[in-house]
ZAVOGU-880647 format. One record per residue: residue in three letters; x, y, z of N, C-alpha, C, O in turn. Coordinates in pm, whole numbers, plus 50000, padded with zeros to 5 digits. Example, Ala and Ser with C-alpha at 12.3 -4.5 7.8 and 13.67 -1.06 7.14 Angstrom:
REM residues 2
ALA513194943150780512304955050780513204967050780514244966850846;SER512854977550708513674989450714512905000350787513415011450804;
//
This chain:
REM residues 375
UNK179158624335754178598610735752179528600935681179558589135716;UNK180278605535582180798594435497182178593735631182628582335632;UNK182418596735665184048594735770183368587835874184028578035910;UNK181968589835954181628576436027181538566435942182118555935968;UNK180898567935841180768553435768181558548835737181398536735721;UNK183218555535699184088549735690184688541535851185048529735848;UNK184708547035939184538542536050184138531236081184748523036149;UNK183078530036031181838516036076182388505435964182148493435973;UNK183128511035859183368497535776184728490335821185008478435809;UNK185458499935871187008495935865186618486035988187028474435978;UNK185618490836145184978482436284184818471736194185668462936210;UNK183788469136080183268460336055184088446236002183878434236019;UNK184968453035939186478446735874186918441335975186868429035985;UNK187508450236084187968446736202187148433736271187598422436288;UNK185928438236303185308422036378185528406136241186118395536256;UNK184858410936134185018402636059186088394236064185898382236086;UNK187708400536040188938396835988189618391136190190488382436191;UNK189348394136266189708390836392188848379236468187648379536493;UNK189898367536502189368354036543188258359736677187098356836705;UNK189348369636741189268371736904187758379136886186908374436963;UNK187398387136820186358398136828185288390236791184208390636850;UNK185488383636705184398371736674183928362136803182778360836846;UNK185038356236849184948349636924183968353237082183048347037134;UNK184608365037118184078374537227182708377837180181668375437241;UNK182818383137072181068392537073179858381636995178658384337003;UNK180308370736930179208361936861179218346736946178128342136980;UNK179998342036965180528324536989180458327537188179548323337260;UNK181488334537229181328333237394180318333837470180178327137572;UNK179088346337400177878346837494176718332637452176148326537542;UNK176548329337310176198315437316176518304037410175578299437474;UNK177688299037426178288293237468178638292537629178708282437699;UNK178818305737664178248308637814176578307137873176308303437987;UNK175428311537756174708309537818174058294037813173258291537903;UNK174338283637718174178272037736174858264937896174248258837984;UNK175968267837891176508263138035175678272738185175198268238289;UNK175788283938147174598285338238173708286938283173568292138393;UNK172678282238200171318279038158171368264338217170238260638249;UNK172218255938238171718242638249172718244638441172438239638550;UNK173578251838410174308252138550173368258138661173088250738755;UNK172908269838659171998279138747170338274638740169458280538678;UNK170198261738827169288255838858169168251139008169858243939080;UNK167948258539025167708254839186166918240539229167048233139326;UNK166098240139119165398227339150166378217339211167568214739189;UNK165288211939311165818200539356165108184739316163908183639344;UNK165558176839274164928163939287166358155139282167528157339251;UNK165398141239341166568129139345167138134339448168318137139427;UNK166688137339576166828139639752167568124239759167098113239730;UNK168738127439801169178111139888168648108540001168908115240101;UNK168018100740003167238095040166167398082840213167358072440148;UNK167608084340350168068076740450166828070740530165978078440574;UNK166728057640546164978053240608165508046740755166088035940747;UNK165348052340883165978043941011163968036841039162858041741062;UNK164408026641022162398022341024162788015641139163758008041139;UNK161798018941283162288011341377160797996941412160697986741480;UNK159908005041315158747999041346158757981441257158277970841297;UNK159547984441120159437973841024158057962340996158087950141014;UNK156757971840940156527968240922155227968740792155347979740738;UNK154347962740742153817966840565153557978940583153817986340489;UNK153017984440698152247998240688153708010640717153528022140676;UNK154908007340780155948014140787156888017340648157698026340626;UNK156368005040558157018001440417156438009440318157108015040232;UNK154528010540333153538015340247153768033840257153618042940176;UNK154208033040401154718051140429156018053740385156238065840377;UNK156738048040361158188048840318157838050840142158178060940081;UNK156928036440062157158039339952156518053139890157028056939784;UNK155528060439940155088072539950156748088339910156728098939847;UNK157578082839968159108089839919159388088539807159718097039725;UNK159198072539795160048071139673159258073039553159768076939447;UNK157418068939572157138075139460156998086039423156678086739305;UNK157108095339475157428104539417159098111639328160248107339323;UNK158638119939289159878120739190161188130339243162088134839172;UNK160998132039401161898139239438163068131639546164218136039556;UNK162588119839620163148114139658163678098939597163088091839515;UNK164888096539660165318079039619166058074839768166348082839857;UNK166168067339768166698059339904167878057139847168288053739736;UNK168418060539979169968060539960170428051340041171618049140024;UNK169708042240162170428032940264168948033740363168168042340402;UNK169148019340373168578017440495169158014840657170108007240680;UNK168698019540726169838024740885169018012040989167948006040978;UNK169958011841075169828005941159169348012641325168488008041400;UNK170308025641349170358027741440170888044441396171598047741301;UNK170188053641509170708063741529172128067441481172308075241387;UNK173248060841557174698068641526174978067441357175848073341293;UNK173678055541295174578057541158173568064841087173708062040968;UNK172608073041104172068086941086173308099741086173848106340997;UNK173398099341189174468108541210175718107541098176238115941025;UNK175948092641119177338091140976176388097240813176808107440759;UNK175498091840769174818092140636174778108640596174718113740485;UNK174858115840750174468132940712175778134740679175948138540563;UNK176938133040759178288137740797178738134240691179258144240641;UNK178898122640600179418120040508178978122040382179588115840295;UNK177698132040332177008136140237176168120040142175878120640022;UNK175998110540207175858100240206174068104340161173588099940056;UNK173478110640230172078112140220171538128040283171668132540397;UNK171038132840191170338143640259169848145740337170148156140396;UNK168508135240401167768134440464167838124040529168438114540480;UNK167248123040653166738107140690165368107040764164908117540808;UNK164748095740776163438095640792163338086040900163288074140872;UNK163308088840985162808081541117161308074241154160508081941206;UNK160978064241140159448059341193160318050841346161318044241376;UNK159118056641400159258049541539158568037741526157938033141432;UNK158928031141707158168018641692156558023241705156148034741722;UNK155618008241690154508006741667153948021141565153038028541603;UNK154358022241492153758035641425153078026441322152718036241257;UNK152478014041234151708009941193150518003841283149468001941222;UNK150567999741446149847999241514148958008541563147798005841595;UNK149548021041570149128031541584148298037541503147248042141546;UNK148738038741334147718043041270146558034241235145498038741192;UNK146848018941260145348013041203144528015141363143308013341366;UNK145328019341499144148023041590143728038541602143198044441696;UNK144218043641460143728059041447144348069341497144128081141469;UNK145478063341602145998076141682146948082141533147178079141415;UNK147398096841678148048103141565149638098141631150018095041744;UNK150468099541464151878095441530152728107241449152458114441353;UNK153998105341547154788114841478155798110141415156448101741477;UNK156218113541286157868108641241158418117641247157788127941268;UNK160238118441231160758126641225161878125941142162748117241140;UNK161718138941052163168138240946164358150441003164158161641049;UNK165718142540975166788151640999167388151940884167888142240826;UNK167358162540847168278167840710169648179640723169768190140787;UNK170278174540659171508182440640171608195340600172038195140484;UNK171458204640632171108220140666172958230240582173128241940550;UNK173608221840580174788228040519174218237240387174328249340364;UNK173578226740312172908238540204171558243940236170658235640237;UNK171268255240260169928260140338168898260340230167728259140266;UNK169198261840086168558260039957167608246939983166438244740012;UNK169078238039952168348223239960167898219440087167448208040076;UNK167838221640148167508215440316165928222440313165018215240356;UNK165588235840266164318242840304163198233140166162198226840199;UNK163528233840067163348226539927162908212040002161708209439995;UNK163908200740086163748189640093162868189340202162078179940201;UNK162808196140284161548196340424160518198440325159968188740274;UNK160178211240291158748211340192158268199540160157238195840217;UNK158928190440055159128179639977158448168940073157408162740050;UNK159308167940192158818157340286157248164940378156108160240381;UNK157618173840424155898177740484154728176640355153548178140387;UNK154958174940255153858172540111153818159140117152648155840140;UNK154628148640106154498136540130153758133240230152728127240197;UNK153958135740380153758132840488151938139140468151148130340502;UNK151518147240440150978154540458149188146440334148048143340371;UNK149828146340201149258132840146149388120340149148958113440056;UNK149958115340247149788100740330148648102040423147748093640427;UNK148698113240501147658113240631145878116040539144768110840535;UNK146568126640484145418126240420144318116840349143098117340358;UNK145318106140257144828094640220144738086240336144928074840293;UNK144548085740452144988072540546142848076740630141928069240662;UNK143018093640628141678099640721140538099140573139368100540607;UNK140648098140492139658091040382139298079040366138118075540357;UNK140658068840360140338056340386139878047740492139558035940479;UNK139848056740627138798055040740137308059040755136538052240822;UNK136848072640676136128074540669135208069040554133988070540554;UNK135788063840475135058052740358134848036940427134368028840348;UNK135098032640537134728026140599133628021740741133158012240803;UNK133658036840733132708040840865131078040940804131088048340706;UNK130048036740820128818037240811127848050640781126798052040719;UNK128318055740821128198070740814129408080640827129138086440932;UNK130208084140796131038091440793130598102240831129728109840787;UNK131478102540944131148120641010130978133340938131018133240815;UNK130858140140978130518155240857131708163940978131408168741087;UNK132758163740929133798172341009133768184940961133308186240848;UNK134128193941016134318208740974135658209140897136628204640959;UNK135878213840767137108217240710137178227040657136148233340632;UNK138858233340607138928244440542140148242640484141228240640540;UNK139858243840341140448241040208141208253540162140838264540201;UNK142208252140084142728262539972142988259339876143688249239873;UNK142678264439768143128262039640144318273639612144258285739634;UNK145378265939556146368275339488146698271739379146688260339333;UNK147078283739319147358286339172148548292639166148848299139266;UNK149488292439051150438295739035150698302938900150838296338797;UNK150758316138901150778320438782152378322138724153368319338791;UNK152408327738578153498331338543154898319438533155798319538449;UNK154668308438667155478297638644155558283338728156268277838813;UNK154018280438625153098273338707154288262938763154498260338882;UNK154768259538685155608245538737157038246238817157908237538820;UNK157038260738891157958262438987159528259238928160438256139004;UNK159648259938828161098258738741161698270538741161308280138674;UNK162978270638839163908280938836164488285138728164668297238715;UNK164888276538628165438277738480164608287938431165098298938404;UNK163678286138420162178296738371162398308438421162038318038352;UNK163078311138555163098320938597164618328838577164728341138577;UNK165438321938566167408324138521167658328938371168228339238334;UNK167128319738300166998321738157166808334538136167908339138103;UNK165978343238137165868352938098166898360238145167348367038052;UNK167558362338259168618371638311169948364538288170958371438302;UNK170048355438263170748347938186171218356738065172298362638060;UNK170248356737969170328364337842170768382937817171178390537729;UNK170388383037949170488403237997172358400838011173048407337932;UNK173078391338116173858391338149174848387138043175998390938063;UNK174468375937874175698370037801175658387537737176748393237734;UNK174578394437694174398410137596175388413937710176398407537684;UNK175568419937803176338425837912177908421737880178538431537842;UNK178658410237884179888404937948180368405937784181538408937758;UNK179288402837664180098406737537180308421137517181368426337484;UNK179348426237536179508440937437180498447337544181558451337495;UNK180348449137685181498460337721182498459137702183218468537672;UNK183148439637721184528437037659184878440937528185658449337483;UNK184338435437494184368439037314184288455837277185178460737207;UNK183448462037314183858477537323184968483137356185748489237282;UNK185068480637500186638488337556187758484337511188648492537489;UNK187978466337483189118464837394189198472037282189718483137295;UNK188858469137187188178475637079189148491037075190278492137027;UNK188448500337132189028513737115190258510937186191048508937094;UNK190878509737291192208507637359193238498737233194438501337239;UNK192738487437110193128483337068193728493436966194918491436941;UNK193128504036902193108515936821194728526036861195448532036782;UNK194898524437038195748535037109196748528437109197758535337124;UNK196988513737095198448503437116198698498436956199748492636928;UNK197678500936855198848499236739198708515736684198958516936564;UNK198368528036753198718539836721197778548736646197828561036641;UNK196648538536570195818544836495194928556236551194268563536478;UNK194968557336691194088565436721194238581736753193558592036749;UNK195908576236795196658593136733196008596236579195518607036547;UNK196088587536513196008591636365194768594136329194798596036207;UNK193268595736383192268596036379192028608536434191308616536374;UNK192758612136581192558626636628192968637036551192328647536541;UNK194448633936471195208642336403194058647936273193988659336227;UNK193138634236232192438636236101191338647936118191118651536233;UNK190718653236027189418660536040188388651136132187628659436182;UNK188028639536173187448632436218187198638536351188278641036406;UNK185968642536438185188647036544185378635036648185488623236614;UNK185388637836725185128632236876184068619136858184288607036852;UNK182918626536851181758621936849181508609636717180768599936708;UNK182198613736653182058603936485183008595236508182658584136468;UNK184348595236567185098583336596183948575636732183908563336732;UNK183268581636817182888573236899181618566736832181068556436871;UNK181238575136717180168564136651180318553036601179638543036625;UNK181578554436497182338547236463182608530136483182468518536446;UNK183138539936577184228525036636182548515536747182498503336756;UNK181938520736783180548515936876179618508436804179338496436811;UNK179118519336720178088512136617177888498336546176728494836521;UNK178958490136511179158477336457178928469036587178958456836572;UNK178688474436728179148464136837176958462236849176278452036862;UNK176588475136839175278474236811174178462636739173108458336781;UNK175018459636600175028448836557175478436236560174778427836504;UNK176708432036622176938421136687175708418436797175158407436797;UNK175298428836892174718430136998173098424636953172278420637036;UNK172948425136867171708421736825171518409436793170738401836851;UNK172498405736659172828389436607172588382136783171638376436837;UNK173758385336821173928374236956172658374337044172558364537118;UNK171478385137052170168386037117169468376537085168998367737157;UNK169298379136889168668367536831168568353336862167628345736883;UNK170358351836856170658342236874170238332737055170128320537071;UNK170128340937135169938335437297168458333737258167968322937294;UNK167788340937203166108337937218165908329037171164908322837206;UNK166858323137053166598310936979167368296737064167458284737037;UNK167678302437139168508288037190167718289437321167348278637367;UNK167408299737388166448299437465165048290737450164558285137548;UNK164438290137318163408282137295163058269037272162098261937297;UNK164608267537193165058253537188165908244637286165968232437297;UNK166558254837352167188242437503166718237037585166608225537627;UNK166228253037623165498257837798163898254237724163118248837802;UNK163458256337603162028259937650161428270537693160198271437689;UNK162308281237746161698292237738161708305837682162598314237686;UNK160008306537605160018315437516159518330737563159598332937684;UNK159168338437503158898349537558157388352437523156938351637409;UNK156488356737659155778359337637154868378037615153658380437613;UNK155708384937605155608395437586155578400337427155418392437334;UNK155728413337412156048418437271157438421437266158148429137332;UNK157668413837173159488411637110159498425637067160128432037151;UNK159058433236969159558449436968159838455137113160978458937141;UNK158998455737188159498464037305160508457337367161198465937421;UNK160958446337388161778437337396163318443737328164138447937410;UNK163578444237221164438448037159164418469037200165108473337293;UNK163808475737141163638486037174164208486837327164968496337348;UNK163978479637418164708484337579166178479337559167168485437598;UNK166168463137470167548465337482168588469437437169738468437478;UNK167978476337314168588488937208169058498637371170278499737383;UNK168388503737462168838515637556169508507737636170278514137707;UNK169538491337660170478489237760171838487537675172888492637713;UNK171738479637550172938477337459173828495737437174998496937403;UNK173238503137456173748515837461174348520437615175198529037638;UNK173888514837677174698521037823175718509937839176778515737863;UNK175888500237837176548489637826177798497837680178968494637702;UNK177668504837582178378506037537179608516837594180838516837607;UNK178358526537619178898540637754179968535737861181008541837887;UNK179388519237943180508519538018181908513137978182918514638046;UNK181848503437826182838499437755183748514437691184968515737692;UNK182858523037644184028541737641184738537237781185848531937790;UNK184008540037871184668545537993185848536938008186918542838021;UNK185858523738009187078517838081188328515837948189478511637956;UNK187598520637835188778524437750189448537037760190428539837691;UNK188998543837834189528557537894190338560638004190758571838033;UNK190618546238086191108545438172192138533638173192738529838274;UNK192288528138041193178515938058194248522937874194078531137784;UNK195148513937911196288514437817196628506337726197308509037626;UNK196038492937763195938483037731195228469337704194708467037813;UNK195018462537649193248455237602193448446037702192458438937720;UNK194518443237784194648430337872194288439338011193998432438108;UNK194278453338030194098463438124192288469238113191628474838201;UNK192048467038033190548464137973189498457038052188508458438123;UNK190338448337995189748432438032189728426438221188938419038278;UNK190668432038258190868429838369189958444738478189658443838597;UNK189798452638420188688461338464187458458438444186788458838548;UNK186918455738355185988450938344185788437238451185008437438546;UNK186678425338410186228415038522186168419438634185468413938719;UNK186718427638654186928426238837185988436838918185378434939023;UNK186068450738820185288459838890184238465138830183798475538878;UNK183688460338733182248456438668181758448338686181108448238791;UNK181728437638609180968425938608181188419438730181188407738692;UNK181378419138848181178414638979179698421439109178898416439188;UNK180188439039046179118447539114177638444839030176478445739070;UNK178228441038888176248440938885175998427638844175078424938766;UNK176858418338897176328402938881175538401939042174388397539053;UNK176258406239148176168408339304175038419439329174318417739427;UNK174838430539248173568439939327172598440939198171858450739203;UNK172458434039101171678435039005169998429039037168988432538976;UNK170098420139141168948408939173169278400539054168218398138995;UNK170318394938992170658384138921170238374338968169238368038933;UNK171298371239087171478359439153170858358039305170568347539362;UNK170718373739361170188371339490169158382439509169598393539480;UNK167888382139550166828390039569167388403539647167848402639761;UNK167308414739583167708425839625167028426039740167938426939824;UNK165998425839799164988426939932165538418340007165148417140124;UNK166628410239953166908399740083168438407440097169028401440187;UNK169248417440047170928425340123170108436040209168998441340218;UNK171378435640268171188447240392170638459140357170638461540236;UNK170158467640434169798476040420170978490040355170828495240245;UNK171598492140410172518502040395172888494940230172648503040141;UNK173338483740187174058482240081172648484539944173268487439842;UNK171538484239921170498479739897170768492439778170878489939658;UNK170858505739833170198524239793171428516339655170978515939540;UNK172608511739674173648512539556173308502739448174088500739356;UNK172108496339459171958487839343170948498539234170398495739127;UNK170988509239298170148516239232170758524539090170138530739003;UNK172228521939107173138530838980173598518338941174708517238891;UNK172748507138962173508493738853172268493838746171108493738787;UNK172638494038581171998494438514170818480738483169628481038452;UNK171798468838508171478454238530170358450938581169618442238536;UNK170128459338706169198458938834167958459338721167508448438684;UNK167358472738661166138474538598166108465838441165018462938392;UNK167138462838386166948453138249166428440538320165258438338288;UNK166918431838403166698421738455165018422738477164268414938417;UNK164678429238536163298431038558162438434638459161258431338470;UNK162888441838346162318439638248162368426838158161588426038063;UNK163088418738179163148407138112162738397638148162468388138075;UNK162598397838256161958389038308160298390238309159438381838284;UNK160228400838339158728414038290157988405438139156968398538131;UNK158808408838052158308403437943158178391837922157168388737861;UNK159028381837959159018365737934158048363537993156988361837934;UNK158168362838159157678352438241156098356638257155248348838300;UNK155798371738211154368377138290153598380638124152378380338105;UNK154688384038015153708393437940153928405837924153578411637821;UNK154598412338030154308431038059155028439037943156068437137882;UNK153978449337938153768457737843154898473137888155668473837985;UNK154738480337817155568495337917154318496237998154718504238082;UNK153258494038028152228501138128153218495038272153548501338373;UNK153448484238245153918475638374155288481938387155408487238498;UNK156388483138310157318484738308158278496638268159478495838243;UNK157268510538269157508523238229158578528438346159448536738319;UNK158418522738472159388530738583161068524638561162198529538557;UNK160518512838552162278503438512162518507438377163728509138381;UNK162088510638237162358514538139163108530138117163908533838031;UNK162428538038243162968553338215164308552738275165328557238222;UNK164218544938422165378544638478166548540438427167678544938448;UNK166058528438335167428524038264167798529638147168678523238089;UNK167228544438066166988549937953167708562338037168348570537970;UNK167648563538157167968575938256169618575238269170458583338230;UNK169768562638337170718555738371172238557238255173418560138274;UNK171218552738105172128550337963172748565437965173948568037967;UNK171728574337964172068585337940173128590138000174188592137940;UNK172918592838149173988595038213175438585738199176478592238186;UNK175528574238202177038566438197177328573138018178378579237998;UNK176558571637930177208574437847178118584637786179208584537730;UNK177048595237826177388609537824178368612037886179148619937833;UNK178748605838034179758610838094180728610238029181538619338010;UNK180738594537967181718582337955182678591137790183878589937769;UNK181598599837693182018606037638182608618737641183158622837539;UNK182568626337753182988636837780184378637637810185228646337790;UNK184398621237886185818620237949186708615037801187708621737773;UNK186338603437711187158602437622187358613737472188098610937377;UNK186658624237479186988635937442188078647837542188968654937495;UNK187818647337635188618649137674190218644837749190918652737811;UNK190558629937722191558623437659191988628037547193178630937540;UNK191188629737439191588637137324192118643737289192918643837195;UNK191778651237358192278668037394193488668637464193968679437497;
//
């Protein structure tokens, strides 16, 4: 015990006394997740809209301002004619445009039904599906208010047959993607510090020589890998602290689950995450050979099959079975598990073993092989 602990003090020295290790394992994942916490937002509002009004007139104006009050659209130009529809899309000029035909205020004060039509710019399929919604809700509480304000005029108002829904929205009532990023947000800054910071770390040990000098010592396999790991444990934690707290105060979003189990899972993910920082120190020579493994053939596969960024149920089939050996895949879901819903291990016992399954295996391997480097 006292030769790990000597171990863990000289790491500790080491992060302390080094700009770079500081920098990487406390300051970068802050700092990354502020930029993308405010960057990785789907919401849309402030739609540029284009109005071709062919009808021009109060009741074509009273349907138009219906866009703008609301908080998702603003007018971006008023059109004249078809071909400069076509220019307003082509030139990113306006998202949308909104077509009223003629007599369409004649029409509705004689009750008929009329049609408008919006053409939107489809290049981004995000925003284009987002800005139709947006406009069929508008459109949709205009008519609605227009078949009330007829029927409050009628003497008797008909007794029509209708059928209503009420919806509710749990977990994130107010449809804020941030609410939903944030948390995997926070899975991903714990991820991109600790494996860098690990694998440099020991590779740093093999290029100024010390690590010959550690094998040569009575010092075990296993006690240098405690060693040199263990202090990253604690960085790994500080910087957790630290996202939940900037999480509450940036974003606003806090966690609604139990913070012990919270920590406790990411105690087993901060451990496989350390397993695969062994590994690519086992395979590189150099901390700039590290680093460049890690970017390229880590942190790409489980930013891409983790369900980070894109709903695993929405890749192909054949590619789908391989998100299943990304550790990312089941933390994400637990984090999100706990923030956004509450969930307890009852909810989250299958993603917890797997990624406790998962630790085990990368780590273990990950040590077998840098003992046997050793050797």
């Amino acid at each position: 015990m006292q030769a790990v602990a000597a171990l863990v003090r000289k790491q500790l020295l080491e992060i302390a006394s080094s700009f770079q290790l500081r920098a990487l394992t406390l300051v970068a994942p802050l700092f990354q997740f502020i930029l993308f916490g405010f960057a990785f937002n789907f919401d849309v509002e402030k739609v540029k809209l284009a109005v071709l009004d062919f009808d021009r007139t109060a009741t074509s104006q009273d349907f138009t301002q219906n866009f703008t009050r609301s908080k998702y659209f603003v007018i971006a130009a008023h059109l004249n004619a078809y071909a400069e529809a076509d220019d307003v899309l082509l030139n990113g000029k306006a998202r949308l445009v909104l077509v009223i035909p003629p007599n369409f205020g004649n029409s509705i004060l004689a009750g008929k039904q009329v049609q408008v039509q919006t053409l939107i710019d489809g290049a981004d399929g995000n925003t284009a599906n987002i800005a139709s919604g947006y406009a069929s809700g508008v459109v949709s509480s205009y008519s609605q208010r227009i078949l009330m304000d007829v029927q409050s005029r009628l003497p008797e108002p008909p007794k029509l047959p209708t059928v209503s829904t009420e919806t509710r929205i749990w977990y994130n009532p107010d449809l804020k993607s941030r609410n939903f990023f944030v948390p995997s947000i926070i899975a991903l800054m714990i991820m991109v510090g600790t494996v860098i910071a690990s694998s440099t770390s020991i590779v740093k040990e093999r290029e100024l020589g010390t690590l010959e000098q550690l094998i040569v010592s009575p010092v075990k396999p296993y006690q240098i890998v405690i060693g040199k790991l263990a202090p990253f444990l604690a960085t790994a934690a500080i910087t957790t602290l630290n996202l939940l707290v900037l999480s509450a105060l940036i974003f606003g979003v806090t966690m609604r689950g139990n913070l012990l189990l919270f920590f406790l899972l990411t105690l087993g993910f901060v451990v496989t995450l350390l397993g695969l920082g062994l590994f690519v120190s086992t395979i590189s020579k150099t901390q700039q050979q590290a680093s460049f493994t890690t970017a390229f053939f880590i942190l790409p596969p489980f930013l891409f099959l983790s369900g980070y960024a894109f709903p695993i149920e929405a890749m192909p089939e054949w590619i789908q079975p391989v998100t299943y050996i990304i550790p990312l895949r089941y933390f994400i879901v637990i984090v999100r598990g706990i923030f956004l819903k509450g969930n307890g291990l009852a909810e989250l016992w299958d993603e917890s073993l797997l990624l406790l399954l998962c630790g085990a295996v990368i780590f273990t391997a990950s040590f077998l092989r840098f003992k046997k480097n050793l050797e």
